[in-house]
Rosetta silent file (secondary structure, phi, psi, omega in degrees, C-alpha in Angstrom):
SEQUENCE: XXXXXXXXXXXXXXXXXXXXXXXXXXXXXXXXXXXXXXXXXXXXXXXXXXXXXXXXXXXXXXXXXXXXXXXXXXXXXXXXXXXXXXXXXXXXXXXXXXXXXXXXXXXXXXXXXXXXXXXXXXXXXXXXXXXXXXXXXXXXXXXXXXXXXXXXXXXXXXXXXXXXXXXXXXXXXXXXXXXXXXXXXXXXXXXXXXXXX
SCORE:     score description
SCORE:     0.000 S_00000001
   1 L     0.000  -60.719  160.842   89.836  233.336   20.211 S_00000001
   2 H   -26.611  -56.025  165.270   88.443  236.382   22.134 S_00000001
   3 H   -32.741  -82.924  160.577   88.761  238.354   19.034 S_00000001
   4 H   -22.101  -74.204 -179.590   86.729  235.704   16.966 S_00000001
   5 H   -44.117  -37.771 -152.757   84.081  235.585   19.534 S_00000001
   6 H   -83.916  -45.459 -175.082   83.446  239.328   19.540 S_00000001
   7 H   -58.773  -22.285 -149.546   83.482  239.096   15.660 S_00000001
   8 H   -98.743  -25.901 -171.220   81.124  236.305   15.369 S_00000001
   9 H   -89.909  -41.426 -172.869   78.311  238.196   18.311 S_00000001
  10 H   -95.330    4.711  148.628   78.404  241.171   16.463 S_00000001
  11 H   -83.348  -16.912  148.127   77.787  239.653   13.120 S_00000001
  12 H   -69.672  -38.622  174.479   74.999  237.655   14.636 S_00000001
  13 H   -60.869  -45.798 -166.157   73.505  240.974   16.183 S_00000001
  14 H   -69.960  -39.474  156.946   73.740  242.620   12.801 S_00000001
  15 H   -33.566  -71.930 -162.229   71.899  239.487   11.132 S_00000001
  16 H   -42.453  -84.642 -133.061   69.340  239.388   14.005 S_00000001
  17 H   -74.469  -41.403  173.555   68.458  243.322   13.126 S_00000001
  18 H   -71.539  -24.784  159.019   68.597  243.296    9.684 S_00000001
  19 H   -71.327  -25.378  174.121   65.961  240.194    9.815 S_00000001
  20 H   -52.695  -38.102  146.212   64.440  242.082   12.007 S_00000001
  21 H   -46.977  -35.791  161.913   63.667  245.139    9.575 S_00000001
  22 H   -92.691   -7.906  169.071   62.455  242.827    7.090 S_00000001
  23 H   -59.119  -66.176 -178.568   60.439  241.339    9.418 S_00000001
  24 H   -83.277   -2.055  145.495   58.796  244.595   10.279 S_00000001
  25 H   -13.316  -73.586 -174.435   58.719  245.621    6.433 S_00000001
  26 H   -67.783  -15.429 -161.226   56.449  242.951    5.959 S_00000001
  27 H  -107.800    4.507  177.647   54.021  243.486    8.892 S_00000001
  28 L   -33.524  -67.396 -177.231   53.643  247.461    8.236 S_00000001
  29 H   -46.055  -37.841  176.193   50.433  247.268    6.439 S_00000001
  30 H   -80.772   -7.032  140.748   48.974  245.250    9.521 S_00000001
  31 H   -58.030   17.363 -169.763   49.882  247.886   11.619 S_00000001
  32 L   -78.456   96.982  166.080   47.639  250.234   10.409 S_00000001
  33 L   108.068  -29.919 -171.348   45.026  251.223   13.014 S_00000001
  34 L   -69.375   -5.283 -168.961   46.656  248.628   15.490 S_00000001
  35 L   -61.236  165.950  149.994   48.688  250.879   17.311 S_00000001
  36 L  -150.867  106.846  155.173   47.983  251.315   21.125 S_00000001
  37 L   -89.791  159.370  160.704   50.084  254.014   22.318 S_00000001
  38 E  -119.242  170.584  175.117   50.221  254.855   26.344 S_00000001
  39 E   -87.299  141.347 -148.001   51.327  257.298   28.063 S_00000001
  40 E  -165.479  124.556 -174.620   54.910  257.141   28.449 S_00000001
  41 E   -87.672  125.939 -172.162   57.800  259.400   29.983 S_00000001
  42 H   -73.122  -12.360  177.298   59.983  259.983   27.417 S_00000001
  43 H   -91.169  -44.830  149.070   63.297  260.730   29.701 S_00000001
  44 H   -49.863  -51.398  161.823   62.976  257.661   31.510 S_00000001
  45 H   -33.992  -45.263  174.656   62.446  255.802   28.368 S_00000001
  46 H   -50.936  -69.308 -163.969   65.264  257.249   26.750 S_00000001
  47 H   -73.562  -33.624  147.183   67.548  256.828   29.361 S_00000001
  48 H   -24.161  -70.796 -179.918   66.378  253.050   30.032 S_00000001
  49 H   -55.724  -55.195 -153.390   67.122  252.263   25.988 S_00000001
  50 H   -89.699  -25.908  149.809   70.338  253.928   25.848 S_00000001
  51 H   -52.702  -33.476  164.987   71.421  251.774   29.131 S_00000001
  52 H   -73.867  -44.179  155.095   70.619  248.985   27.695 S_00000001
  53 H   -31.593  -56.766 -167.731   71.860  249.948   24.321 S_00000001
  54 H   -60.653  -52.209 -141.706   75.436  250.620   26.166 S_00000001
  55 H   -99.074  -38.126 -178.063   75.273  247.403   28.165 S_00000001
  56 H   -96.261  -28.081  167.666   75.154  245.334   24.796 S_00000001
  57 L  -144.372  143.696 -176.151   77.651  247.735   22.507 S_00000001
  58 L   -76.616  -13.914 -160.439   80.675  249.687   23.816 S_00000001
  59 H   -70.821  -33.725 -164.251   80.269  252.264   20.427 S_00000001
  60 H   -74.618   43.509  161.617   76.999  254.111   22.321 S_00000001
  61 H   -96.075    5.263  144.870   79.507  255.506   25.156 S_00000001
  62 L    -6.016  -58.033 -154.008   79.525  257.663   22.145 S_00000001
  63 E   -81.477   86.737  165.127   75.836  258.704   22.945 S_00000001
  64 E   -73.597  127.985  154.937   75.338  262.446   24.748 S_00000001
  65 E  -131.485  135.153 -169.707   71.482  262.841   26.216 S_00000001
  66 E  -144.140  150.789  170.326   70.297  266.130   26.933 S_00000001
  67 L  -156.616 -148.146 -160.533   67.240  267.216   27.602 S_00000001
  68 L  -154.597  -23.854 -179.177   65.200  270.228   28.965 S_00000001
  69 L  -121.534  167.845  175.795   62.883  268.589   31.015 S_00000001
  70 L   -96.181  -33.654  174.410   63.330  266.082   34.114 S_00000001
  71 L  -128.762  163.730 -178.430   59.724  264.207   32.853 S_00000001
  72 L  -144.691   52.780 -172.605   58.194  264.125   29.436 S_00000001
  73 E   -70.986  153.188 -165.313   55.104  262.759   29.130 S_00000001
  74 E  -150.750  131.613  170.173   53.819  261.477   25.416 S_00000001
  75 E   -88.034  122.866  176.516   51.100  258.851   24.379 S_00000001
  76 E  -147.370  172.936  154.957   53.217  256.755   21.924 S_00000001
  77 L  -124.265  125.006 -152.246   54.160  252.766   21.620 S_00000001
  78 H   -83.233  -13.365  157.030   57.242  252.859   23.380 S_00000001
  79 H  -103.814    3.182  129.544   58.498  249.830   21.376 S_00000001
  80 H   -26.363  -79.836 -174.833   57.931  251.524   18.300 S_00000001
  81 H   -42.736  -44.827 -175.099   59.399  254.280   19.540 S_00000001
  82 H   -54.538  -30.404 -166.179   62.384  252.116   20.857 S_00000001
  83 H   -62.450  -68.366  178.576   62.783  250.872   17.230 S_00000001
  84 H   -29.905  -90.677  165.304   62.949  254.428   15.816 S_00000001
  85 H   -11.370  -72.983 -139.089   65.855  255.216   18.540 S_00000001
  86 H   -64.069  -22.578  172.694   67.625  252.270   17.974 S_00000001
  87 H   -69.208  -39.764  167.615   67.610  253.034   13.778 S_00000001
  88 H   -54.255  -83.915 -161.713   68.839  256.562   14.097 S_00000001
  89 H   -50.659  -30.357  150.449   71.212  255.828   16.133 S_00000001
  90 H   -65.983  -19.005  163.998   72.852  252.893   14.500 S_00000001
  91 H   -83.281  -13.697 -152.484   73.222  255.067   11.678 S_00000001
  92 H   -96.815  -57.054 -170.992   74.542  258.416   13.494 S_00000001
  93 H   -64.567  -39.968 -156.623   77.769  255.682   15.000 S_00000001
  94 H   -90.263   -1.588  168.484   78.334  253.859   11.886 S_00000001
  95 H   -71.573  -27.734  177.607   78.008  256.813   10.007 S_00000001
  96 L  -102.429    0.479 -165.745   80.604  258.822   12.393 S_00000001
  97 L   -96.812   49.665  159.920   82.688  256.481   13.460 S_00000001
  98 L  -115.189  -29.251 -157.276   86.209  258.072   12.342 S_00000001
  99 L   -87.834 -157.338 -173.083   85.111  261.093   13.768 S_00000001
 100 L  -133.081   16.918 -172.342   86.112  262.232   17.734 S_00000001
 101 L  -126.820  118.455 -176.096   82.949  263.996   18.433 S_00000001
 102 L   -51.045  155.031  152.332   79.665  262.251   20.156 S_00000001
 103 E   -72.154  106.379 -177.943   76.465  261.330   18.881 S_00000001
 104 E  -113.112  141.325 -178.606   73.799  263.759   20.590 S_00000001
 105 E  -119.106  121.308  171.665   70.430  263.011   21.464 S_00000001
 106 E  -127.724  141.075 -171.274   68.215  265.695   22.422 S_00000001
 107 E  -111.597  129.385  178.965   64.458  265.403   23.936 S_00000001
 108 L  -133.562  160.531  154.153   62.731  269.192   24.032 S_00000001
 109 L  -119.910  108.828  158.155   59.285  270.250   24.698 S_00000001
 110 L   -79.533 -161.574  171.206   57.566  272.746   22.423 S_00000001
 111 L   -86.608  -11.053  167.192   54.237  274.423   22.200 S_00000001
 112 L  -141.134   20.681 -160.095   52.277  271.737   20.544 S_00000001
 113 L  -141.338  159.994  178.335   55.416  269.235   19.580 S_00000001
 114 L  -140.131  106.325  165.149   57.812  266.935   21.381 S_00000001
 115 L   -66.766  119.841  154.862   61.427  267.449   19.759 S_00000001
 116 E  -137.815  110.952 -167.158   63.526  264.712   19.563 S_00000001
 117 E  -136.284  172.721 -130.875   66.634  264.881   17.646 S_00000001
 118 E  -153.347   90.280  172.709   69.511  262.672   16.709 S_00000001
 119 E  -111.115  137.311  166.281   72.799  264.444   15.209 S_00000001
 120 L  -128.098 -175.146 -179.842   76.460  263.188   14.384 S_00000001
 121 L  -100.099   57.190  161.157   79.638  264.983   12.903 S_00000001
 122 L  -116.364 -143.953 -137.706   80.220  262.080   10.160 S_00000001
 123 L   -91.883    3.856  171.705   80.514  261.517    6.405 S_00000001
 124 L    61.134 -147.909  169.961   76.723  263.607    5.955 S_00000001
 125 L  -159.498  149.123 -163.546   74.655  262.796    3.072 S_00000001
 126 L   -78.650  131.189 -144.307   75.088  264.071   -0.340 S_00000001
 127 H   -73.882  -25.045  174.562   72.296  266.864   -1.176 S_00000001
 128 H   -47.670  -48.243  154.654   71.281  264.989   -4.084 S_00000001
 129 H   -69.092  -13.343  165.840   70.004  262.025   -2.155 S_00000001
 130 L   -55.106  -13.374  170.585   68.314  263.685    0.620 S_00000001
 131 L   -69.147  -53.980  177.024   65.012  263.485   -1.367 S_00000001
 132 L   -58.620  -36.160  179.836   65.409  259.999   -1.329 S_00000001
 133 L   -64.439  125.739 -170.010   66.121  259.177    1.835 S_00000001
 134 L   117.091   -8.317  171.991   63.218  257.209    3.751 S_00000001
 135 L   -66.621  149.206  158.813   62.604  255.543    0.444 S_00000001
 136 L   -29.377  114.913  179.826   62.510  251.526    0.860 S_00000001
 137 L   134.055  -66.954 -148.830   65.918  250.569    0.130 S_00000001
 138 L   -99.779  128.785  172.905   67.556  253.275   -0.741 S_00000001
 139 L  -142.290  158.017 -145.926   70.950  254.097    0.445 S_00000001
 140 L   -70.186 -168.276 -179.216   73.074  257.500    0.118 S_00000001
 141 L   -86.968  -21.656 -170.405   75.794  257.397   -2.793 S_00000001
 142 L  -100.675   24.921 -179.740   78.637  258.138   -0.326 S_00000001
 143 L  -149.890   57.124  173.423   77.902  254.891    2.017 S_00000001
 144 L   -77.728  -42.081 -136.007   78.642  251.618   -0.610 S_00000001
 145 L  -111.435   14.016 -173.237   81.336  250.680    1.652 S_00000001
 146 L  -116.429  144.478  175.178   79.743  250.860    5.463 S_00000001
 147 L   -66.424  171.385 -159.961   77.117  247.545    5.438 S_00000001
 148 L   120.012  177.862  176.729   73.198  248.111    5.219 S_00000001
 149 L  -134.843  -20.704  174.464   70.252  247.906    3.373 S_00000001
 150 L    91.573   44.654  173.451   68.501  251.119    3.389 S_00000001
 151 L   -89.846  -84.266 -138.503   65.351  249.595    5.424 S_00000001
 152 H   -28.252  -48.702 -173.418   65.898  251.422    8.771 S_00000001
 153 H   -76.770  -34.498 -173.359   64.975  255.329    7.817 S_00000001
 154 H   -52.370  -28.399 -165.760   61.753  253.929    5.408 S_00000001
 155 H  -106.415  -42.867  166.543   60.470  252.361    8.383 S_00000001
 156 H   -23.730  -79.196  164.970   61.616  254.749   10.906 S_00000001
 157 H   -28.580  -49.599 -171.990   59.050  257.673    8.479 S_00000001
 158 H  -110.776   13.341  160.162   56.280  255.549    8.926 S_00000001
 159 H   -90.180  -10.945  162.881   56.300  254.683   12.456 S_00000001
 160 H  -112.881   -6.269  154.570   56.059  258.266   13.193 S_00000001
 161 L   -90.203   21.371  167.571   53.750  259.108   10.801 S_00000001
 162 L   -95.184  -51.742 -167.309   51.746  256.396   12.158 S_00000001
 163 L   -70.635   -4.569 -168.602   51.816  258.268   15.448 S_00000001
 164 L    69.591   44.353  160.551   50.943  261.713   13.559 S_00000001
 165 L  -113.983 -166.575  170.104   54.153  262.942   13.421 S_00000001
 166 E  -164.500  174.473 -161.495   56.722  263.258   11.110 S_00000001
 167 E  -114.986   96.496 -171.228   60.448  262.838   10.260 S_00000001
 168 E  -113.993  166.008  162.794   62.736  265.681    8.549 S_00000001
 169 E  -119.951  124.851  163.716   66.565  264.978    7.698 S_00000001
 170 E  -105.435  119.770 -169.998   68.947  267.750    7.593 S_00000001
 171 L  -147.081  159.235  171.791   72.861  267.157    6.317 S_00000001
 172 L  -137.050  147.611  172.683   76.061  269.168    4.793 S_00000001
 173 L   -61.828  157.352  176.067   78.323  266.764    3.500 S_00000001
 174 L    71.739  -35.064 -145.814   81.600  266.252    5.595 S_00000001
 175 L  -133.577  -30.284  161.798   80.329  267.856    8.022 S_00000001
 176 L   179.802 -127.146 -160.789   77.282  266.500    9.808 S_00000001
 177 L   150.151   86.171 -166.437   73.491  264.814    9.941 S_00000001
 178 E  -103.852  138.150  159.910   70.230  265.806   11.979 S_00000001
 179 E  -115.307  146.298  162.405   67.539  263.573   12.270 S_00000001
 180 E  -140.647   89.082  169.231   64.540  265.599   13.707 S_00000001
 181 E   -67.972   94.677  159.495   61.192  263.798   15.064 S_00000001
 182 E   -88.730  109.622  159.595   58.347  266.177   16.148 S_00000001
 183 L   -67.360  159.161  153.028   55.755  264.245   17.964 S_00000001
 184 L   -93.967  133.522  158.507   51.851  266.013   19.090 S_00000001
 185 L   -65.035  165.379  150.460   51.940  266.345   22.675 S_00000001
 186 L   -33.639  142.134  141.836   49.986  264.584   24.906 S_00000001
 187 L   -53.543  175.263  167.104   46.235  265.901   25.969 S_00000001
 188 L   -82.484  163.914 -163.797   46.250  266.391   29.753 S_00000001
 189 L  -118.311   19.409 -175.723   47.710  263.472   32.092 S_00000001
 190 L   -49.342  -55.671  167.805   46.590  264.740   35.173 S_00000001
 191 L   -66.721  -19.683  178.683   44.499  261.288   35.843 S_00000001
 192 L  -117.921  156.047  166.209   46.947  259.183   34.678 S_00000001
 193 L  -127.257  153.324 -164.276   50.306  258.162   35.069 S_00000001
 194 L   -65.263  176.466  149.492   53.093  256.985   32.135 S_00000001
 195 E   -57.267  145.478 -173.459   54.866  253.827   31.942 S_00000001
 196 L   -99.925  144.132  161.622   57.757  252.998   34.213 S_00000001
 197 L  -128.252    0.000    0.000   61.075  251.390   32.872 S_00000001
């Protein structure tokens, strides 16, 4: 019965999120112009989301966070952002999950950019399809048999290039998979202070 139960909550989560993707699919175009980022420390943010993440699936104790800084402030919209997170990273477990090596998240600060990047050691992507990936849709050649739809990275690209960033993917087959977001920093935040979580 236990068993059953577990199967039946995580096949309802994975419903809820995949309507959820088509959900936000459809509402891109009215996001256009609508954002309102704040400012918002990204290492509390982080570490909020991936507690919560943890607290609902046992897969993120996976899930390494590193960072460089103790605060990070960024004007973004942090449930945007949250979205973003939560799409890498459902792909970085289910992409990895034979292998015996974590899922690392790292938050950096550069000289005009805010690094955030999202690597695992699993089944990579095939070089042929990396052009493709972020199309609507679109899913690699080597991942018919793990479930998806190939929503998550299209909309992942254009919620940070809504913020005036952008999204690169790096992979070797076999062997591993960087996601890398560079954000614009923040102007100064002297007068203000971020969001709390």
């Amino acid at each position: 019965m236990t068993q059953y139960s577990n199967q039946t909550r995580q096949e309802i989560q994975r419903l809820d999120r995949l309507l959820t993707k088509v959900l936000l699919k459809q509402v891109m175009p009215l996001l256009q112009g609508a954002l309102k980022p704040e400012l918002v420390d990204l290492v509390a943010l982080f570490q909020h989301f991936l507690m919560h993440q943890l607290w609902q699936d046992a897969a993120y104790q996976r899930v390494i966070f590193q960072t460089d800084s103790d605060e990070v402030i960024i004007s973004v919209e942090p449930i945007i952002l949250e979205q973003v997170l939560e799409n890498l990273l459902s792909n970085a477990l289910k992409y990895s999950s034979n292998s015996n090596k974590p899922v690392e998240v790292g938050l950096e600060t550069l000289a005009t950019d805010i690094r955030i990047t999202v690597k695992n050691y699993g089944i990579g992507i095939p070089a042929e399809d990396l052009e493709h990936i972020g199309k609507s849709f679109f899913r690699g050649s080597n991942s018919t048999l793990i479930a998806g739809i190939g929503l998550g990275l299209s909309l992942s690209h254009q919620f940070i290039q809504q913020h005036g960033g952008r999204l690169e993917i790096e992979s070797q087959l076999g062997r591993y998979t960087l996601c890398t977001i560079l954000l614009p920093r923040s102007p100064s935040y002297q007068e203000e202070r971020p969001s709390t979580f």
